[in-house]
C-alpha positions as CSV (number, residue, x, y, z in Angstrom):
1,X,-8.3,-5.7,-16.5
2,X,-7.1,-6.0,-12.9
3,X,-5.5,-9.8,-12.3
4,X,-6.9,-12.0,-9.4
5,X,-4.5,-13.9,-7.4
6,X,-4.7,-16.8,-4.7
7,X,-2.5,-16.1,-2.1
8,X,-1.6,-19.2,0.4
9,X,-1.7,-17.9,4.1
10,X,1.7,-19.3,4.9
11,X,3.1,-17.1,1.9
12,X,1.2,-14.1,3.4
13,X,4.3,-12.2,5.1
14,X,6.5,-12.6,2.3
15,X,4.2,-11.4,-0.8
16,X,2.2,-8.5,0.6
17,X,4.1,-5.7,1.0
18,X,4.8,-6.4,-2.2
19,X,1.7,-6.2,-3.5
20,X,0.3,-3.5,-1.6
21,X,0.7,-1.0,-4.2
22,X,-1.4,-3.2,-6.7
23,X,-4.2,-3.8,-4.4
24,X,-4.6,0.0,-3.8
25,X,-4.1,1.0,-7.2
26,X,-6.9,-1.5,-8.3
27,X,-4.4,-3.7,-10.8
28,X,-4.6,-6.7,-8.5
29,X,-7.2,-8.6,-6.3
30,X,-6.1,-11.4,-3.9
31,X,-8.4,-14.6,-2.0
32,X,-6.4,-15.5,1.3
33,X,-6.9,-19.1,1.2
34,X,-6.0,-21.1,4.1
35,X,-6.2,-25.0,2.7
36,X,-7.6,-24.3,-0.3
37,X,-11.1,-22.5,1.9
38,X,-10.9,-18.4,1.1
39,X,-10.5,-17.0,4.1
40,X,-10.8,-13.4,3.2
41,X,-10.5,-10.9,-0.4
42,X,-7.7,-8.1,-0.5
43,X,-9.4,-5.2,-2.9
44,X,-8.8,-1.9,-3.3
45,X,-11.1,0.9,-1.7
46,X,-12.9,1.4,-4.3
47,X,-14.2,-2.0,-4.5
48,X,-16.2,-2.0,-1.5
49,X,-19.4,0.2,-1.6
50,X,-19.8,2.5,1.3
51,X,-23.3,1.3,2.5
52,X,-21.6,-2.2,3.8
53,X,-24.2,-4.3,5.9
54,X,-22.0,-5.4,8.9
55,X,-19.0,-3.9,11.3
56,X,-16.2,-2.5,10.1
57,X,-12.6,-2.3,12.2
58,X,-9.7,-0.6,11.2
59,X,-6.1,-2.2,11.7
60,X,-2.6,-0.4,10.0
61,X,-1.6,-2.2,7.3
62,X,2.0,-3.6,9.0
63,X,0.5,-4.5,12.0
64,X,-2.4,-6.7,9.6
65,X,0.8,-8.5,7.8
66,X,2.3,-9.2,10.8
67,X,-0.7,-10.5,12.9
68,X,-0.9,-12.5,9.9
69,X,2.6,-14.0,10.1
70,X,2.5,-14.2,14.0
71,X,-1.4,-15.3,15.1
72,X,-2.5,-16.3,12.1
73,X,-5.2,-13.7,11.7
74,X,-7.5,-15.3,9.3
75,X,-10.3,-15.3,11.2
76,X,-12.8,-12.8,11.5
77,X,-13.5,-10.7,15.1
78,X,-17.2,-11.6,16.0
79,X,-19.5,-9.6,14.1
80,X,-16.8,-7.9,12.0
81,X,-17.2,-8.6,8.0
82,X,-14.3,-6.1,6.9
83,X,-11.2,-4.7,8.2
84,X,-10.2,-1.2,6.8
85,X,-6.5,-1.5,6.5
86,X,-4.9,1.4,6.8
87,X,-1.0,2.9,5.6
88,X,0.3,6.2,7.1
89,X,-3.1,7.1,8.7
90,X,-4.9,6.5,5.4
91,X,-7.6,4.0,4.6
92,X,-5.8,2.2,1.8
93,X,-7.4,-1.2,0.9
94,X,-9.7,-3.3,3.1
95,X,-9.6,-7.1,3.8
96,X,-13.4,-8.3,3.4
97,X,-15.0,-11.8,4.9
98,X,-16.2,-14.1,2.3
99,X,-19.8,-14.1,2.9
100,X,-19.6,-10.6,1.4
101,X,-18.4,-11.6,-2.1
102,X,-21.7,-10.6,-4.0
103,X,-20.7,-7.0,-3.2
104,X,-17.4,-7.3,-4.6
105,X,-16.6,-7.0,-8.5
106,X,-14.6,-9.8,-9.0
107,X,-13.3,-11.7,-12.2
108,X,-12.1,-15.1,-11.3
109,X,-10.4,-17.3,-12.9
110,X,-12.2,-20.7,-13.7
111,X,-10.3,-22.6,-11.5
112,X,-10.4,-19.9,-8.7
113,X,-14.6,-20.0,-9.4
114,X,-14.5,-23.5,-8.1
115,X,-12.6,-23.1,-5.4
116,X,-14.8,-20.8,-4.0
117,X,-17.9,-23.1,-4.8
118,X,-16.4,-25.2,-3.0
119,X,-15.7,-23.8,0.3
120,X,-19.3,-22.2,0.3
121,X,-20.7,-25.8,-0.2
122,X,-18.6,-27.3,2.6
123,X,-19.8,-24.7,5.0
C-alpha cells in the first residue's frame, strides 16, 4: 500500500529530492499544502490517466524544486491542471492541480480526508 504524505510548502526544498524516488516508484504520494489548503498532488506517472481534460506543461524536476524554494511555485499557469515533471529528459512523476483529485487513486488518511474537505468548501 503506497503511504500518503502532507508536505508543508516551506519544507518543499529540503524533502523532495528525497522523495523523488518514492513518488516515481509508486511507494509514496504527497498533497503540497500551503496553510493547511492543498495546493497540488505529487504521484507517480502511472497515476494519472492519459486522456487528462486540461493543459499539460512540462518543467525538469530540479528546476520545479527550486521554483518551489525561490518563487513559491504553488500556483498553477492559467489553464494548466498538471505539470509533467521530468528527470534526465524523462517524464518521471507529474504535479497535478487539485480540482483533478477524482482522477487520482488516492488513500488518505482520515485526517488528510478533512483537510481536503475543507479547502474544497472554502473555495
Amino acid at each position: 500500500m503506497a503511504r500518503f504524505i502532507q508536505l508543508p510548502i516551506q519544507e518543499i526544498s529540503s524533502y523532495l529530492p528525497k522523495l523523488r524516488r518514492l513518488i516515481q516508484t509508486g511507494k509514496t504520494r504527497i498533497a503540497i499544502t500551503n496553510f493547511g489548503d492543498v495546493q497540488g498532488f505529487l504521484v507517480p506517472l502511472s497515476d494519472v490517466p492519459t486522456d487528462i481534460p486540461s493543459q499539460i506543461q512540462t518543467l525538469a524536476y530540479p528546476d520545479f524544486v527550486r521554483r518551489f524554494h525561490r518563487d513559491r511555485l504553488w500556483e498553477f499557469p492559467e489553464g494548466v491542471e498538471a505539470i509533467a515533471l521530468t528527470f534526465h529528459t524523462r517524464h518521471v512523476v507529474w504535479y497535478v492541480h487539485p480540482d483533478l483529485q477524482y482522477l487520482l487513486p488516492l488513500d488518505l488518511a482520515p485526517c488528510s480526508r478533512d483537510l481536503l474537505e475543507r479547502t474544497y468548501q472554502s473555495s
